[in-house]
Every structure is written in C-alpha cells, then in structure tokens.
N, C-alpha and C positions, 0 to 999 in steps of 0.2 A: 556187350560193350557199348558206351555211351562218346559220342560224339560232341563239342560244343563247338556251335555255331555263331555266327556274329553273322547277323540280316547285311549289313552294309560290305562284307567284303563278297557276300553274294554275287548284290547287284553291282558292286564295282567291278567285279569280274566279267560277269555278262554282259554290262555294256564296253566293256576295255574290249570282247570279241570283236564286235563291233566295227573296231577303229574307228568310233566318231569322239569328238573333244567335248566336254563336259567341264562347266563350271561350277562347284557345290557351294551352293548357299546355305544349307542349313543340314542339318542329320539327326537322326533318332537311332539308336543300340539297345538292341535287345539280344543275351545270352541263352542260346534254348541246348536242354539237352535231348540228344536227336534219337530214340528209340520208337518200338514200335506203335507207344499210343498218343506221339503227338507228331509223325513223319506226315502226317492232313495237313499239320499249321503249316509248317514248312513249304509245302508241295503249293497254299493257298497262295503263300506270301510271294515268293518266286513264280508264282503262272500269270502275272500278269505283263514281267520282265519277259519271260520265256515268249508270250506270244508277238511280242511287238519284234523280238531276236528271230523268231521263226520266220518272220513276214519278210525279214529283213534273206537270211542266210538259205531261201526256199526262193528266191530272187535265180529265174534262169537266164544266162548270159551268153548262152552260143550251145549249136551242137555239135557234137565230135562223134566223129564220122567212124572211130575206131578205140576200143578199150587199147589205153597206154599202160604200159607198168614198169619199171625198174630192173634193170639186168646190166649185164657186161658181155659182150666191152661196149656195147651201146644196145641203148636202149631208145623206146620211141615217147619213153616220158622224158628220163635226159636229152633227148633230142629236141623235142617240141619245146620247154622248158630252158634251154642254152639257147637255141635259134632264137625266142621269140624276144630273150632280152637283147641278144647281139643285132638283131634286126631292129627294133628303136632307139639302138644306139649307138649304133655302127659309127658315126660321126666321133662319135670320144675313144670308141676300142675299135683293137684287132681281132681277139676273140672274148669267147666267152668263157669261165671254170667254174661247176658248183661239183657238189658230192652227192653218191647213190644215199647216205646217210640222213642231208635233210630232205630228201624227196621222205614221204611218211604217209601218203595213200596212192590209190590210181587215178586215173580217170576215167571210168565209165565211157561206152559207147553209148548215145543218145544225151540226154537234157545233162548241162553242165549246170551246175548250182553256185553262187558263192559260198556256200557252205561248204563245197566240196573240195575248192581251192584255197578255203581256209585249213581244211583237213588236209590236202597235198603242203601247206606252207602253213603250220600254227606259229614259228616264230617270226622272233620281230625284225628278224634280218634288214638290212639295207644295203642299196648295191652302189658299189664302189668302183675308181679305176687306180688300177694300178700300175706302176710303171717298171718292167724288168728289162736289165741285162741279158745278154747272150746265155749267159751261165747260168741266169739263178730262171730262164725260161725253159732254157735244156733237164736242171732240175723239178721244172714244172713238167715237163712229155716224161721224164722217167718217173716223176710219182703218179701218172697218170700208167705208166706200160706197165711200172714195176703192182699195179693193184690190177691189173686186168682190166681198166677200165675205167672213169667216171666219167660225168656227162660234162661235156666241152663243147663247142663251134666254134667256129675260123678259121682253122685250120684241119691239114688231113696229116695225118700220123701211120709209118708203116714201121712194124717193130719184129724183133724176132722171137721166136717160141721163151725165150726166158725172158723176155720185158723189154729187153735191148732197142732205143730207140737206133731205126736204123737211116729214117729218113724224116722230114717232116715241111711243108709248104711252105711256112713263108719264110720270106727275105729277109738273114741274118743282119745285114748288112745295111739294113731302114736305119737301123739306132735301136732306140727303146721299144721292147713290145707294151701294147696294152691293153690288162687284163681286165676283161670285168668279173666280178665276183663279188659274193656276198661280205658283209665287213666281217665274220663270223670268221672265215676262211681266211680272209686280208687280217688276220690280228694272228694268225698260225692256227687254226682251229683245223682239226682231222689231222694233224702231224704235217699240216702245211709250214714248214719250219721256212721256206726261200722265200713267204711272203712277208715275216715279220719287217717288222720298220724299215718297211716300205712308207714311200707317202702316200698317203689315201686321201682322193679324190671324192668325195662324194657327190652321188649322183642327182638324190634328192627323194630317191622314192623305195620304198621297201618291194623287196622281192616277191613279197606275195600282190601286194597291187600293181607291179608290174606285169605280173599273171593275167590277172583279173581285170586291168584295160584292153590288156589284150584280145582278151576274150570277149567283153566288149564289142569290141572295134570288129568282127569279127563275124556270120553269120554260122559259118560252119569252120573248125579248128579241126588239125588231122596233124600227122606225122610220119617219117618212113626213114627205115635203116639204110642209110647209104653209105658204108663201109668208112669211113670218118677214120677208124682206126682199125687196122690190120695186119694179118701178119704174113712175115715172108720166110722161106725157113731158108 
C-alpha cells in the first residue's frame, strides 16, 4: 500500500505540537510516495524538525512524587488536574469539572516532561467559566453520581449506592455557581447537555498549559484521594 505525503503539512504539524506562532514567508511542496525504498527520504527530511521538537518536549519541568492515573469515583490524576486549575483560579470559580475521557495518559513517578503533558492533554481545549443555576448545577452532581465519577474540585459530594445525590457543600443560596471547565465540555461535549448556552467566560489559557505552568511553578507535584465524593447507603 502506498501513502502520499506532502513535506509541508509534516512540519506544519510538528511545529503546531509545539504551540509556538509561526509566520510563513515562503514554501516548497513536494508529493512522495511513501513505501519501502524511499521511507530514508522521508525519515531525512523530518529529522531535522524532529530534533529541535525533541529538545523542546524532553524539557523536564517538575518531579512527581507519585505515578497518577485515571479511575472512579476519583482519581489522583483527576485530582491533581481539577485542583491545580481551581487553585490559580479560585478568584473567577467555585469549582472545578473536566472528564475521565480527555485525561489520555499518566503521569509517571519521577522526571515530568512537557512531552508527557502534552500526551496527558493533546487537544487544544481552553478553559472557560461558567455560570449555573441551582438546577442545572444539581444536574451537574447527578451527571457526575449518575457516571460513578469524573474528576471535579470545590466541592465535596456524598451520593447513594445508585448515583442519588444526597448531599453536596456549598451554599445553594450564594446565587450563581461557577464552573470552570474546558470549552469542549461548556459547548455540551461528553452528553454535558446543562452546560449548553451557557455564557462563557473565557479564561485565556488552554488546559494543557495550564498544566504545564503549573508544573513549572512547582519543584515537586503530588496528589491524594480525599474522599471528594462518596457514598452513603
């Protein structure tokens, strides 16, 4: 089977990992067909793209004291991951809502990489605040009870053995809750159907480099299950 390639959406690709802004001035296009006695050209033309990306996503930015991964009803990657956006931005929101769904690697115990928080966050998400109702935030704790789980902060949630929220922390009675979340989820993304046309806030920064300052900022990054949500029968 033969493959055709185009050089330019290569390297538009590998530098768009990146997330750095690029202005093109000029371009050359070349059609190759990609089998196995010219897969050298290829490999030549891309190794020079590849090294400066490698230098870049092989960049260590903090170590983590403990391998995280993704479960229900919490987990210590949805944990670390909710807290660490609700914590730089606790001044706009109440809490915090994402999905076991866009979490899509771990994190390793020892040397964190941007590479690897690009692999835990490859899309282009950005995080938003959202403003709900009593009602349509109630319908946020039951799609959270009724799934066993996704990863949230700000609040503590206690539910019973079939989803049933039974209690939940904060003060109905503030006005407006507000959510932060990815705009993927605030547009109704994962059957988030209470967040649609909503007004969205935007915050200004994408969820993966909200990560990744984090981690920054940061010498060593950890996480721990504190019962956030639970059940009572």
């Amino acid at each position: 089977m033969k493959f055709r390639v185009s050089l330019i959406y290569l390297v538009a690709f590998l530098l768009a990992s990146c997330s750095v802004q690029y202005n093109l001035q000029s371009h050359s296009e070349s059609i190759y067909d990609v089998k196995a006695d010219n897969d050298s050209t290829i490999t030549a033309m891309i190794a020079p793209y590849k090294i400066g990306i490698d230098s870049v996503m092989n960049k260590v930015l903090c170590i983590s004291k403990i391998e995280m991964t993704k479960g229900k009803p919490e987990s210590l990657l949805g944990n670390f991951v909710c807290d660490l956006c609700l914590q730089q931005y606790s001044n706009m929101a109440d809490i915090c809502v994402m999905n076991n769904g866009g979490l899509r690697s771990i994190l390793p115990k020892g040397e964190i990489t941007k590479g690897m928080i690009f692999e835990l966050m490859p899309f282009e998400n950005e995080l938003v605040i959202l403003e709900l109702g009593s009602d349509d935030y109630i319908q946020l704790l039951e799609y959270i009870t009724k799934r066993g789980g996704e990863p949230f902060a700000g609040v503590n949630i206690i539910m019973d053995e079939n989803g049933t929220v039974l209690s939940q922390s904060l003060d109905l009675n503030k006005g407006k809750i507000r959510v932060l979340t990815s705009d993927y989820l605030a547009n109704g993304g994962d059957k988030m159907s209470f967040f649609k046309d909503k007004k969205q806030t935007k915050v200004g920064i994408k969820l993966r480099d909200a990560i990744i300052n984090y981690c920054v900022a940061q010498d060593t990054i950890s996480s721990e299950l504190d019962n956030r949500i639970s059940y009572e029968k």
